[in-house]
Residue, then its C-alpha position, 0 to 999 in steps of 0.5 A: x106289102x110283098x113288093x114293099x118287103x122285097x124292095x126292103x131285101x134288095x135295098x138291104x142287100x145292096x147298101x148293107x150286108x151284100x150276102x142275102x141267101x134268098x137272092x135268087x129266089x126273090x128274082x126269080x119270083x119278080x121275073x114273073x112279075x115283070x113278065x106280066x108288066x104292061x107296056x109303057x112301063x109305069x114310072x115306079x116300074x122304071x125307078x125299081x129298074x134303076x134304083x133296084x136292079x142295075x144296083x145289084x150288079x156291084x153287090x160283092x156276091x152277085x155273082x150266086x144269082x146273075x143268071x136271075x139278075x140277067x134274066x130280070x134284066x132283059x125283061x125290063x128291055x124286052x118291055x122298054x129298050x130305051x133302059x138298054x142305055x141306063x143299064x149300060x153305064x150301070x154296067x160299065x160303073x159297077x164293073x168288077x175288077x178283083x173277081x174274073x168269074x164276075x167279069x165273065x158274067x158281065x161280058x156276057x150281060x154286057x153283049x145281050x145289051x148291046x144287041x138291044x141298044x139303038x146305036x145311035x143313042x150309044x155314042x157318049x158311051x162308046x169310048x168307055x165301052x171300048x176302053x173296057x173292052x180293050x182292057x179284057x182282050x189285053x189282061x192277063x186273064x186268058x179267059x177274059x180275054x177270049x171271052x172279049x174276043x167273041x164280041x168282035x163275032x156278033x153283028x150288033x158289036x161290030x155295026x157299032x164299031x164301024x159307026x163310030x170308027x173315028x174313035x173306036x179304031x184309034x183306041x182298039x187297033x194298036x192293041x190288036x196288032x201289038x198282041x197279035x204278034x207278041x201275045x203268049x198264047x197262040x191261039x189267041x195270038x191266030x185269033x187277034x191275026x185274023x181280027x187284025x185282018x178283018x179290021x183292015x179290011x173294013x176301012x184300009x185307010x182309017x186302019x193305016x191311020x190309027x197306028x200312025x197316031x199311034x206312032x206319033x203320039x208315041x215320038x211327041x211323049x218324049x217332049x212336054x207341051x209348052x203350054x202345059x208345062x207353064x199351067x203345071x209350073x202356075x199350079x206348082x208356084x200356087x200351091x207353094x205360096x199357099x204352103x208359105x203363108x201356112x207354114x214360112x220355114x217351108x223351102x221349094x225342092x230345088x230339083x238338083x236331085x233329078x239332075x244327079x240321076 
């Protein structure tokens, strides 16, 4: 009965009014429940994982009770690391973009994740995970992007990193070197000099690489793919006939204006 209603505020606070003052104190009071879950986890254990928890981390005033959401969190992965991977894409999904303190927060969470994923389950989710990290350490948030920074300190990150180089360099080394020696902070910028270093020296090859593909694909920008301008001018022919059938006065840009420019 007292599960039930709980599971009813969480539901509500999720799908419905976003503000609950008794947030916290509610998961407070579940992580002692949890604590005292056994292991394996029962099915309903893991659908309250999945369905109650990782959803309130998109709530818009998580950020009063994500110290206790946290806490809840790795409880469940202290009971079963095999969740550190739906929480993972729950995390990255719900990722907030209008609120730094949010962001803050789940840099954090999203480190302690890490540290309890297996990395050999990690790699469909290593291109969004870098992405993302990408974009904190290049935003204009300072402390975002300092906070983004500290990941490249911890072990578990950086085992991930060179597991899965072919596609973590290519995505993280043009930015680090290009801020390296333009970002306006300073000691960011000695920051990213000395990240710079370290990821030449894990692999020298793969490091030269990566910023020729970058040049490269920087110089093939300038011209369109044939094949892909033919499947864009079909699609564009397509789309106007269907136009023509509904509307016959209707008349194809002729594009003159593009030439005037």
């Amino acid at each position: 009965m007292i599960r039930k209603a709980m599971n009813d505020c969480f539901l509500a606070l999720i799908h419905e009014n976003y503000k609950f003052n008794g947030a916290a104190e509610l998961l407070d009071i579940l992580a002692a429940i949890i604590s005292g879950f056994a292991i394996p986890l029962r099915d309903e254990h893991v659908t309250f994982f999945k369905m109650i928890i990782i959803p309130l981390h998109k709530v818009q005033t998580s950020s009063f009770f994500f110290e206790q959401l946290l806490r809840c969190s790795m409880l469940f992965l202290s009971k079963d690391r095999n969740l550190a991977i739906p929480l993972l894409q729950g995390t990255l999904k719900y990722w907030p973009f209008a609120s730094y303190l949010k962001e803050t927060l789940f840099l954090t969470e999203l480190q302690e994740i890490l540290e309890v994923c297996e990395v050999s389950k990690i790699e469909a989710l290593v291109p969004k995970l870098f992405k993302r990290i990408v974009k904190c350490i290049s935003g204009s948030h300072l402390q975002i992007a300092d906070r983004a920074m500290c990941f490249f300190e911890n072990d578990f990150f950086l085992n991930i990193l060179k597991s899965y180089k072919e596609v973590t360099f290519p995505m993280i080394i043009p930015t680090v070197v290009h801020l390296a020696d333009n970002h306006w902070h300073t000691i960011l910028r000695e920051s990213l000099v000395a990240l710079k270093t370290i990821l030449k020296e894990i692999d020298p090859y793969a490091f030269e690489q990566a910023l020729a593909q970058e040049k490269k694909s920087k110089e093939l920008r300038v011209t369109q793919d044939p094949e892909e301008r033919k499947r864009l001018d079909d699609k564009w022919a397509k789309l106007s006939a269907e136009v023509k059938k509904k509307h016959p006065d209707y008349q194809e840009p002729d594009g003159k204006h593009l030439n005037d420019q």
